[in-house]
C-alpha positions as CSV (number, residue, x, y, z in Angstrom):
1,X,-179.8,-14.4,-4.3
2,X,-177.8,-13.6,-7.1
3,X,-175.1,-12.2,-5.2
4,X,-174.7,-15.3,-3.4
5,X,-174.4,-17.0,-6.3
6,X,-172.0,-14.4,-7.8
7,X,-169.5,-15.2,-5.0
8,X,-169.7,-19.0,-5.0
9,X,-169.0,-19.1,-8.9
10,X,-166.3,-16.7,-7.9
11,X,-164.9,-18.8,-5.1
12,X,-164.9,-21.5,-7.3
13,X,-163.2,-20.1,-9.9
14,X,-160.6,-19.1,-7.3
15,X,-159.9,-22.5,-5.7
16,X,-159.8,-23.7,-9.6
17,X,-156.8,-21.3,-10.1
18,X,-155.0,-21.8,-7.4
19,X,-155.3,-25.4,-8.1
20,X,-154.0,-25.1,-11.4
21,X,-151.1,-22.3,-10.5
22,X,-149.7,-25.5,-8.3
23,X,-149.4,-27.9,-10.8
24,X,-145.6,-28.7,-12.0
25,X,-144.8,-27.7,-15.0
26,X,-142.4,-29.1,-17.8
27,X,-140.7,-26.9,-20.3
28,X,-141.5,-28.2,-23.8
29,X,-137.8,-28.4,-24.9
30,X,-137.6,-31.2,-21.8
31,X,-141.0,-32.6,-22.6
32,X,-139.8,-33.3,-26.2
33,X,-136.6,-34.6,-26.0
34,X,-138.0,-37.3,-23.3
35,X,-140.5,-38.3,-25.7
36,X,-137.9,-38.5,-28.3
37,X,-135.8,-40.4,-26.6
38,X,-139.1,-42.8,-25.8
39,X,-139.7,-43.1,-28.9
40,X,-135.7,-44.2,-30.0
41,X,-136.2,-46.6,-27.1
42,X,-139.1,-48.3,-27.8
43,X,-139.2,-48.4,-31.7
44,X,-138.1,-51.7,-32.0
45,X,-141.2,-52.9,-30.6
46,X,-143.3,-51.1,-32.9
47,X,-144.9,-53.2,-35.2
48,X,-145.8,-49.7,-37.3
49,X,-141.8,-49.1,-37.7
50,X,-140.7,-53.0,-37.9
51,X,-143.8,-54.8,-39.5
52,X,-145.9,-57.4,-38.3
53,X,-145.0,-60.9,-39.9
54,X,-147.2,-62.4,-42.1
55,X,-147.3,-65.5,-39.7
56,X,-148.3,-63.9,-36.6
57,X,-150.8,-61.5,-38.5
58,X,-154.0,-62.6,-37.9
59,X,-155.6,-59.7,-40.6
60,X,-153.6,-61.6,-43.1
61,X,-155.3,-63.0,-46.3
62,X,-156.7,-66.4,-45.4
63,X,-155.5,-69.6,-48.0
64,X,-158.7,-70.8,-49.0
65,X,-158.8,-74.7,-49.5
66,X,-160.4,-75.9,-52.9
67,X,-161.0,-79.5,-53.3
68,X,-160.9,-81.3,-56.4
């Protein structure tokens, strides 16, 4: 029974590396400058580079109202 077992673990491990030996792969110098470039794109919608104004910020400190 073991031995049956032995070779399914083993056949699974197989299929899993020939799964993974087919996925496409990106070179990291490629991978990096497209994320860079993503990032140059985009970073005028980024409220962490631009700011949030104070109008629009709902986390801002609330004006509290005192009667007299």
């Amino acid at each position: 029974m073991s031995g049956a077992s032995n070779i399914n673990a083993m056949k699974k491990v197989v299929q899993q590396l020939r799964f993974e030996a087919n996925i496409d792969r990106v070179k990291v110098s490629q991978a990096a400058a497209e994320l860079q470039q993503f990032c140059m794109q985009n970073a005028l919608q980024d409220p962490l580079l631009t700011g949030v104004s104070s109008s629009t910020n709902p986390f801002r400190t609330q004006k509290l109202c005192s009667f007299v």
